[in-house]
Rosetta silent file (secondary structure, phi, psi, omega in degrees, C-alpha in Angstrom):
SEQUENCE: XXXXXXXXXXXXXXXXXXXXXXXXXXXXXXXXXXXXXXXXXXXXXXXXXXXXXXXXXXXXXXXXXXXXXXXXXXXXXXXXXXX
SCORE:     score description
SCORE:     0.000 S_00000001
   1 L     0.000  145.111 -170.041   -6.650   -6.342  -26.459 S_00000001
   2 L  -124.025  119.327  160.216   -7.682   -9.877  -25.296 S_00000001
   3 L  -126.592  164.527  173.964   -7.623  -10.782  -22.256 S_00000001
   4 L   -95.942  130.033  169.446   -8.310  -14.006  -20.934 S_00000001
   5 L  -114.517 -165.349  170.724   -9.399  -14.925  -17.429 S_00000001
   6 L   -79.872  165.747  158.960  -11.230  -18.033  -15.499 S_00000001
   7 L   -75.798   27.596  135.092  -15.288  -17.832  -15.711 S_00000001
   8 L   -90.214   19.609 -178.970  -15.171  -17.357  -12.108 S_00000001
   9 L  -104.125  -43.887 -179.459  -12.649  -14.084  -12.302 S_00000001
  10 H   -41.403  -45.191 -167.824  -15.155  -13.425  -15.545 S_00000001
  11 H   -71.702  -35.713 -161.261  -18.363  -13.710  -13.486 S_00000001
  12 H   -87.279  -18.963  156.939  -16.966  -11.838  -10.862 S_00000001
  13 H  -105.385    7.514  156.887  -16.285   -8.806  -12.629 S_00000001
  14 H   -71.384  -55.706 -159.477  -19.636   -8.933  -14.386 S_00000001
  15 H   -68.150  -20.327 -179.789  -21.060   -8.875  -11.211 S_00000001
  16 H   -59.971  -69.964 -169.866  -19.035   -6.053   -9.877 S_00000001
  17 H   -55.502  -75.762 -160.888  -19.755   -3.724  -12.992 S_00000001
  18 H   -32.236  -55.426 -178.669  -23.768   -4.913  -12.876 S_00000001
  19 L   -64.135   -5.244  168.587  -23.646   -3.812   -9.127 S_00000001
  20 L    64.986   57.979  157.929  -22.039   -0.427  -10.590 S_00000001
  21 L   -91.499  -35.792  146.638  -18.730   -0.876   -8.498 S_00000001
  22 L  -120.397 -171.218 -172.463  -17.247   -0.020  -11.791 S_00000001
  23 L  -111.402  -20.133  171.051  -18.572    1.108  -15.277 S_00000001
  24 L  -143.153  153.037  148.001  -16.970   -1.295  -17.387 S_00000001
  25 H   -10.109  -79.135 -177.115  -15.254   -4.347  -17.642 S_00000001
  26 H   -65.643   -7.808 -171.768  -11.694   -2.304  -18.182 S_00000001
  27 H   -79.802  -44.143 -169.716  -12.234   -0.233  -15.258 S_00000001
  28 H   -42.962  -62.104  173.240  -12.591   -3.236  -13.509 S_00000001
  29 H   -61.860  -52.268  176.370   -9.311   -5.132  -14.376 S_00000001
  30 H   -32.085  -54.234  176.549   -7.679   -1.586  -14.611 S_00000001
  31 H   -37.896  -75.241 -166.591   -8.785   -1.702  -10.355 S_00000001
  32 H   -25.243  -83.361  175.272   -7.449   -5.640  -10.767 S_00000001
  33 H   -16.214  -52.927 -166.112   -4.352   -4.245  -11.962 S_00000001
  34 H   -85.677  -42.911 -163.934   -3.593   -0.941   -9.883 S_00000001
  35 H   -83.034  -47.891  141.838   -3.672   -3.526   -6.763 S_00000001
  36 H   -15.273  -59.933 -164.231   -1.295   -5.411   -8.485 S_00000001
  37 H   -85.887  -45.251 -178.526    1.284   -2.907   -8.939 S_00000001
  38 H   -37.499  -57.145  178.926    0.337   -1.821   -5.019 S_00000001
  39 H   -43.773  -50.414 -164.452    1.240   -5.338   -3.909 S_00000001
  40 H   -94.826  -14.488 -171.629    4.248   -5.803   -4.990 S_00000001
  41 H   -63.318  -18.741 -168.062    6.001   -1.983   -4.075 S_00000001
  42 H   -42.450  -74.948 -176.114    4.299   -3.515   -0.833 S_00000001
  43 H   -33.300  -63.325 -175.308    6.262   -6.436   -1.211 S_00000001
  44 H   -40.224  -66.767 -146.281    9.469   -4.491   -2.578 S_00000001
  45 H   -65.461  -55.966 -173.762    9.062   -2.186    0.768 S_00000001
  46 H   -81.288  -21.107  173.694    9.252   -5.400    2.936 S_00000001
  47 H   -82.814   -8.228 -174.061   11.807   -7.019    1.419 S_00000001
  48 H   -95.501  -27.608  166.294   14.196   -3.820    1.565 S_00000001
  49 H   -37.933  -53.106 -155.145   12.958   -3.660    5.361 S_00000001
  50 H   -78.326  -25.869 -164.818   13.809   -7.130    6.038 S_00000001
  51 H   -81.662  -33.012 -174.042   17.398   -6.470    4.376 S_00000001
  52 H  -101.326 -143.637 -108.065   18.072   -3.012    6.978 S_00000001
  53 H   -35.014  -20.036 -176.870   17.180   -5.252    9.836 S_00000001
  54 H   -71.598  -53.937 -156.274   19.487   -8.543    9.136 S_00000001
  55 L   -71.841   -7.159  136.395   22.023   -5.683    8.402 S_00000001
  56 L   102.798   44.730 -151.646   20.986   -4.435   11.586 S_00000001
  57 L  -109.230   67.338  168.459   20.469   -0.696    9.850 S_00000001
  58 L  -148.486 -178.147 -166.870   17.382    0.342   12.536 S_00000001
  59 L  -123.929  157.726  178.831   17.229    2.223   15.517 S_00000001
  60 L  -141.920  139.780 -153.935   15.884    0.179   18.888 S_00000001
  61 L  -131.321  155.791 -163.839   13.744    2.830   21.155 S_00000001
  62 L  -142.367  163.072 -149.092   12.938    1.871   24.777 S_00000001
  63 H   -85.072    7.871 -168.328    9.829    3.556   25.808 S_00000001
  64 H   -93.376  -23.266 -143.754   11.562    6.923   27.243 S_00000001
  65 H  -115.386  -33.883 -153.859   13.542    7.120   23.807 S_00000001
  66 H   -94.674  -27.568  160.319   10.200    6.430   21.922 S_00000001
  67 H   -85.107    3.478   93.352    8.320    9.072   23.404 S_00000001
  68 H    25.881 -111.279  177.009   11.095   11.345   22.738 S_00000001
  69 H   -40.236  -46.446  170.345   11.391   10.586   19.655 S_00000001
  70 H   -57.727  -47.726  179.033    7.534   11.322   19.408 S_00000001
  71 H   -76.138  -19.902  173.583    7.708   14.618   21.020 S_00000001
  72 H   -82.198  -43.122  176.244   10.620   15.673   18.183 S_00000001
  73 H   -73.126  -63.232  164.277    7.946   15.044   15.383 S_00000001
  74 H   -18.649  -90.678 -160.335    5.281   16.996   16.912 S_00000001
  75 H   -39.932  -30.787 -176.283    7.051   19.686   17.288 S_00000001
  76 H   -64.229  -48.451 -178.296    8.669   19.298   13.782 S_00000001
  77 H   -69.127  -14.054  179.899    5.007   19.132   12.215 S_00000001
  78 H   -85.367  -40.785  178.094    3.921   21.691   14.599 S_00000001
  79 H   -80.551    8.192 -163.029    6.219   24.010   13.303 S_00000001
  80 H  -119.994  -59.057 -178.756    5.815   23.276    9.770 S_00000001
  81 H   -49.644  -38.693 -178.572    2.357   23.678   10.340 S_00000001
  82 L   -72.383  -26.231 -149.511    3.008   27.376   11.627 S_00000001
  83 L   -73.114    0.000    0.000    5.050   28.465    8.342 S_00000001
């Protein structure tokens, strides 16, 4: 499969593999790639965020409610932790 890049994307994954960050070429874009896909659930993640706040689908914690709220996972993970 051919792909093309710039010679500075080129050089820079020569230089990668030569420094044995990866072992080839394909691992290298495969990395390229993988960060890619990473990016955008990123992206996906923020945009569905930004969509439950306008719709105003959050919780708003005040710092008695947030430590609370803290002290309920502990305990959840602490007991999970026991099983």
């Amino acid at each position: 499969m051919a792909t093309d890049l710039t010679p500075e994307n080129e050089k820079f994954i020569a230089e990668q593999v030569a420094q044995g960050t990866y072992e080839s070429r394909e691992d290298a874009l495969d990395a390229g790639v993988e960060l890619l896909r990473k990016h955008n659930q990123l992206v996906d993640r923020l945009t569905e965020s930004r969509r439950q706040l306008d719709a105003g689908e959050y919780t708003d914690y005040d710092d008695e409610s947030l430590t609370a709220r803290f002290d309920e996972l502990k305990r959840r993970v602490g007991s999970q932790e026991g099983e």
